[in-house]
C-alpha positions as CSV (number, residue, x, y, z in Angstrom):
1,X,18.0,-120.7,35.0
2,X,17.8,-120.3,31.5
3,X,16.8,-116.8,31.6
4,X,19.9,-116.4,34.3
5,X,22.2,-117.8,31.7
6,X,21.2,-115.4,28.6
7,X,21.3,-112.4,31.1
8,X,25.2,-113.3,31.8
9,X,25.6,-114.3,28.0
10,X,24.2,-110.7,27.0
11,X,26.4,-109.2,29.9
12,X,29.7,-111.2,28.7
13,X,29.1,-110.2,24.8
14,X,28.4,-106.2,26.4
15,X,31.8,-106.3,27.8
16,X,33.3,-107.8,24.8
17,X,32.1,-104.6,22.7
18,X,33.0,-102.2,25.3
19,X,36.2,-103.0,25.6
20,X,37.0,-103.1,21.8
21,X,35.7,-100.0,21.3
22,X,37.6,-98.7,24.0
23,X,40.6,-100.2,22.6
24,X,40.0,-99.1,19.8
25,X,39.2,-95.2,20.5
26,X,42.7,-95.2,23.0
27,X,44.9,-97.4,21.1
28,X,43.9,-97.1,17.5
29,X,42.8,-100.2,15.3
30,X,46.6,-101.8,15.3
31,X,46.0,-102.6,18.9
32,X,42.4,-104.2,17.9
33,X,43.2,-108.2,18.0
34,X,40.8,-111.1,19.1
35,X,43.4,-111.6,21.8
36,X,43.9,-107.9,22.9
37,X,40.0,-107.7,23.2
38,X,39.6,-110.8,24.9
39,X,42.7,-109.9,27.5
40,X,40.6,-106.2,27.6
41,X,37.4,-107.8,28.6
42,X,38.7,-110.4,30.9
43,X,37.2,-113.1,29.1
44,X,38.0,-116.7,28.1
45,X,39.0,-117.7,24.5
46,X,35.9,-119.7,24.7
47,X,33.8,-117.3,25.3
48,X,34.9,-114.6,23.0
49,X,34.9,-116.9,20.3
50,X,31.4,-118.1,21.4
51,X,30.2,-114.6,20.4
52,X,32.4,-113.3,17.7
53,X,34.5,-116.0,16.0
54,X,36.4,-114.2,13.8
55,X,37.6,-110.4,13.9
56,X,35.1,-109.4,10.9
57,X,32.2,-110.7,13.4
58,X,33.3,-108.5,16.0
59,X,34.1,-105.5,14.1
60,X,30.7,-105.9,12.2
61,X,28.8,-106.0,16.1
62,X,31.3,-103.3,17.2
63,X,29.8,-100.6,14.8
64,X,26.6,-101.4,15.5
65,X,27.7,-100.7,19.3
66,X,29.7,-97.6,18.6
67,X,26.3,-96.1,17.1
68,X,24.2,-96.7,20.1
69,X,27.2,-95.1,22.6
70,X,27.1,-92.0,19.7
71,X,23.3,-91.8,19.8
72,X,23.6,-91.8,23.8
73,X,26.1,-89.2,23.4
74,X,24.2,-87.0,21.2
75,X,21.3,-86.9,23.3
76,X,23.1,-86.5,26.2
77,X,24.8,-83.3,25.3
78,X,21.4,-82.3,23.4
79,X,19.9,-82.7,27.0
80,X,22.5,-80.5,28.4
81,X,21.7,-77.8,25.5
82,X,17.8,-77.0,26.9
83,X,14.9,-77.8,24.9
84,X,14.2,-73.8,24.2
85,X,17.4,-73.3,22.4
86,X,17.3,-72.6,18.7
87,X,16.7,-76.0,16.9
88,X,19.8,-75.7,14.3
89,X,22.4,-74.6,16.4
90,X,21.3,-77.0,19.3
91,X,21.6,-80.1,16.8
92,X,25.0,-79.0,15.1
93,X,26.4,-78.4,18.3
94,X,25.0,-81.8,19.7
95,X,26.1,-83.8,16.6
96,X,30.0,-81.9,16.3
97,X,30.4,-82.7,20.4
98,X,29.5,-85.9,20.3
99,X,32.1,-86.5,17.6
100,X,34.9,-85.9,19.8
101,X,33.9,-88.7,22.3
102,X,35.3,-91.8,22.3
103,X,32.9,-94.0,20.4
104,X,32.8,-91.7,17.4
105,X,36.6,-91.3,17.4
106,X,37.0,-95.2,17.3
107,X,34.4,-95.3,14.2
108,X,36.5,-92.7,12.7
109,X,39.4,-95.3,13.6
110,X,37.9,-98.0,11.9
111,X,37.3,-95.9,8.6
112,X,40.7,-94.4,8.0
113,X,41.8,-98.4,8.3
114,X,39.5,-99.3,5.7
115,X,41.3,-97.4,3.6
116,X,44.1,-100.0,3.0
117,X,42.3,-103.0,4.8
118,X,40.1,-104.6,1.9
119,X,38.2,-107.0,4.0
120,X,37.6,-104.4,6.7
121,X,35.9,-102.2,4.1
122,X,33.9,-105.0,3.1
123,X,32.6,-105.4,6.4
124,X,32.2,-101.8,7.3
125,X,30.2,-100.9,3.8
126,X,27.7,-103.9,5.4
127,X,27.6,-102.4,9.0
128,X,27.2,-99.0,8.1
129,X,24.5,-99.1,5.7
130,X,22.5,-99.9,9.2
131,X,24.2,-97.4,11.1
132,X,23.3,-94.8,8.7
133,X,19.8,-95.2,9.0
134,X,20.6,-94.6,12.5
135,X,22.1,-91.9,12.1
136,X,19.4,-90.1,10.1
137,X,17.1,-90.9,12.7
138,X,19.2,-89.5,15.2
139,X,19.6,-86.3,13.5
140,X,16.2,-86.0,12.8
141,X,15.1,-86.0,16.4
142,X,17.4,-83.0,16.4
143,X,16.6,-80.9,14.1
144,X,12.7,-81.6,15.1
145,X,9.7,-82.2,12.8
146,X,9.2,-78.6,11.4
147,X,12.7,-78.3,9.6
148,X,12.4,-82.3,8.5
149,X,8.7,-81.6,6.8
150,X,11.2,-79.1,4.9
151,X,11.5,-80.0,0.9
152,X,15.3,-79.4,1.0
153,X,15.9,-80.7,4.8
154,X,17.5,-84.3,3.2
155,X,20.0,-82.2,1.4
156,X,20.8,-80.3,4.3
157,X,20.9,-83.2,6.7
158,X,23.1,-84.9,4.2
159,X,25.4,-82.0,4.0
160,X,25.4,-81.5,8.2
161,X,26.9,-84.8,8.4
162,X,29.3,-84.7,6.0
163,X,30.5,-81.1,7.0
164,X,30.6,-82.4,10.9
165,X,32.6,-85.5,10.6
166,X,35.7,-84.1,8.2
167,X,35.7,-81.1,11.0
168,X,35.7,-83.7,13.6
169,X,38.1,-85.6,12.2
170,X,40.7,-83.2,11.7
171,X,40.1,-82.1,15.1
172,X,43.4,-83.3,16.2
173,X,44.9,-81.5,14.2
174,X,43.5,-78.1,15.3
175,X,45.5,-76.2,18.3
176,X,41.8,-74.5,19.6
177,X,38.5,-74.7,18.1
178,X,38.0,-71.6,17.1
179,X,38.2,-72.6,13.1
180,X,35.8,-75.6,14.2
181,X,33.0,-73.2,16.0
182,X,33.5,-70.6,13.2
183,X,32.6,-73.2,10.4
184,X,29.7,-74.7,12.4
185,X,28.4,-70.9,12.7
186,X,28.8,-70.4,9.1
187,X,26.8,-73.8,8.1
188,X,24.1,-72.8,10.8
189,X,23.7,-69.3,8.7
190,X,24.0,-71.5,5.7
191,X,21.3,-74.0,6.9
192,X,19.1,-70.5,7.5
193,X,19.9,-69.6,3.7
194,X,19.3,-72.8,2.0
195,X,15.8,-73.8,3.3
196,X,14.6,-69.8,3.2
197,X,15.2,-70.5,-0.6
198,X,13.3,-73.6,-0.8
199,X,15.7,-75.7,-2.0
């Protein structure tokens, strides 16, 4: 019975994530209340506070759930690429894709909020300190074991991320993606460049 009970308590605090980060990534982080979450996920007042008391609790869990639905993404579309496709073009295209799903557009969300949100920057500097170790590890896997032993892979992992996200995130902005492929051709020939010279 007691194994029953933390199977539905796991289950209830699942739905309770889900459907903030789907508010989140459809109705942006003004719609994102304890209240509108709990109405979302169908759930009691009881038993949303039973898992995330406050909004900073929740938000703090939520990123740590919007990086497992990214990392599912990723290797979802990575699967979809083929194994026998060139490694660096293969794991840009995985990690820029995966950027324009839901989860990652709802992180992206909760960043530009920060901006003006004091106490939501405080609790997103904690939560993604985590989530970028996750990250790395995710893009690792990607760009496979020969180009990590690389002396100047951190640098270019570093600089993949950072070049992905601001492409993703002006995405909406962008009528086709043909500025978006073009720079994620260039940073592939860049990539080629940079660790031929042993940086």
């Amino acid at each position: 019975m007691a194994g029953l009970r933390e199977e539905q308590k796991r289950a209830t605090r699942a739905r309770i994530l889900d459907a903030a980060a789907d508010l989140l990534a459809e109705q942006g982080y003004r719609a994102l209340s304890t209240l509108s979450v709990q109405r979302a996920a169908q759930v009691s007042r009881g038993a949303l506070l039973h898992h995330f008391p406050t909004l900073g609790a929740l938000i703090t869990d939520l990123v740590g759930h919007l990086v497992a639905r990214n990392e599912a993404a990723v290797r979802e579309i990575a699967a979809g690429l083929g194994d026998g496709a060139d490694p660096v073009p293969r794991a840009l295209t995985a990690l820029y894709e995966s950027m324009a799903r839901p989860a990652a557009q709802a992180e992206f969300e909760l960043w530009t909020a920060a901006r003006t949100d004091p106490a939501l920057a405080e609790a997103l500097r904690v939560a993604e300190r985590e989530a970028g170790r996750d990250l790395r590890r995710v893009v690792d896997a990607l760009f496979g074991p020969s180009l990590v032993a690389h002396p100047g892979y951190p640098a270019v992992r570093d600089l993949t991320v950072a070049i992905l996200r601001g492409t993703a995130m002006s995405r909406p902005l962008r009528t086709s993606e043909r500025a978006a492929t073009a720079t994620i051709d260039r940073w592939a020939q860049a990539i080629a460049v940079l660790l031929a010279s042993g940086i």
